[in-house]
C-alpha positions as CSV (number, residue, x, y, z in Angstrom):
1,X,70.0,37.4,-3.3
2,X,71.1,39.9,-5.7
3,X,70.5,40.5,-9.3
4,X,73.2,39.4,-11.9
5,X,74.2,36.4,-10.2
6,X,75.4,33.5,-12.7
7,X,72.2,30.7,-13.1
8,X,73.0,27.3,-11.0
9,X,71.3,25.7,-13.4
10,X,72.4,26.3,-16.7
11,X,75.5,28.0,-15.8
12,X,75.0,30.6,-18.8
13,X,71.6,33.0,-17.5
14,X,71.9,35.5,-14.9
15,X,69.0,36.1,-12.6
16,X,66.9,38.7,-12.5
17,X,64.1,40.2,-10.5
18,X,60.7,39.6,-11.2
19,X,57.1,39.9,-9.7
20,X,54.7,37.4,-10.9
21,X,51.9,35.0,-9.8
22,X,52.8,31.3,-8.9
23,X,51.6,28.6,-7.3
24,X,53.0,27.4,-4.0
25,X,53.7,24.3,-2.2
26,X,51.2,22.6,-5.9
27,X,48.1,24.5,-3.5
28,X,48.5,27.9,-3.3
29,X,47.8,30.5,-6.2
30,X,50.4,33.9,-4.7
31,X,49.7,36.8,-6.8
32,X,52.4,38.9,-5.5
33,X,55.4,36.6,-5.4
34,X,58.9,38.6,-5.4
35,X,61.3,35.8,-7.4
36,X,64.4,36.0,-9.3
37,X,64.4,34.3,-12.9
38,X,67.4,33.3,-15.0
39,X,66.8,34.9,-18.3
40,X,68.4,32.2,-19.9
41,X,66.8,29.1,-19.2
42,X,63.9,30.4,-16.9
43,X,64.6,28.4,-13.9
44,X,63.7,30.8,-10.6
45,X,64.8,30.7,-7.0
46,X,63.0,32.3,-4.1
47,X,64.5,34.2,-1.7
48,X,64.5,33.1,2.0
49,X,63.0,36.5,3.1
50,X,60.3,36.4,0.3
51,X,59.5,32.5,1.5
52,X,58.7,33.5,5.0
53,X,56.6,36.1,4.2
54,X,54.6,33.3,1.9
55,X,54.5,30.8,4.4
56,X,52.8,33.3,7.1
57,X,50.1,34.0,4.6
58,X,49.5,30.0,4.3
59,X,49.6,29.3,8.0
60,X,46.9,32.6,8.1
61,X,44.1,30.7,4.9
62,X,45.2,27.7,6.9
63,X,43.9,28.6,10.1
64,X,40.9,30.9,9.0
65,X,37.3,29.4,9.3
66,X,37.1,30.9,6.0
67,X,39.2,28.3,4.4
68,X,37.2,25.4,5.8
69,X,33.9,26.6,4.9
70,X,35.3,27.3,1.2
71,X,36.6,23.4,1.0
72,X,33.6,22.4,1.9
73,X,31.6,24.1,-0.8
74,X,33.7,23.0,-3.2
75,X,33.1,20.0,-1.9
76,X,29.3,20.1,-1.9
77,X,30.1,21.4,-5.7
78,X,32.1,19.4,-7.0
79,X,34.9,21.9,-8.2
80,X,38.6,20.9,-7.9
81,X,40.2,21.8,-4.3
82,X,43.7,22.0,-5.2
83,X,44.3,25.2,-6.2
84,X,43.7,28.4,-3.3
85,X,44.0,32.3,-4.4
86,X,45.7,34.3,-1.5
């Protein structure tokens, strides 16, 4: 995707590059995420490219011991397990 492209959503914003955190898939906290934003309405898309890259960091936390010994102290600790920082 390209910069300047008209919004698909309200049809009057353009969207524009931006580098922010957001959470993925309503689990995973991405710190680096590469979107583009209309900055009209504020409606964002993410590019395929910037997707896969995402998705291989998941499928990494996903399959780490790491990650299941984390759930389970939060577990043992009572402290929410929805939300995971990569």
């Amino acid at each position: 995707m390209r910069e300047n492209v008209e919004c698909v959503m309200c049809e009057k914003g353009e969207y524009k590059e931006v580098h922010k955190t957001e959470i993925f898939l309503d689990k995973y906290l991405i710190e680096d995420a590469h979107l583009y934003e209309c900055d009209t309405c504020g409606s964002d898309v993410i590019p395929q490219e910037e997707n896969r890259r995402i998705m291989e960091k998941v499928k990494k936390l996903e399959n780490s011991a790491l990650h299941r010994l984390m759930n389970k102290v939060k577990s043992w600790l009572f402290l929410p397990s929805k939300i995971q920082i990569l």
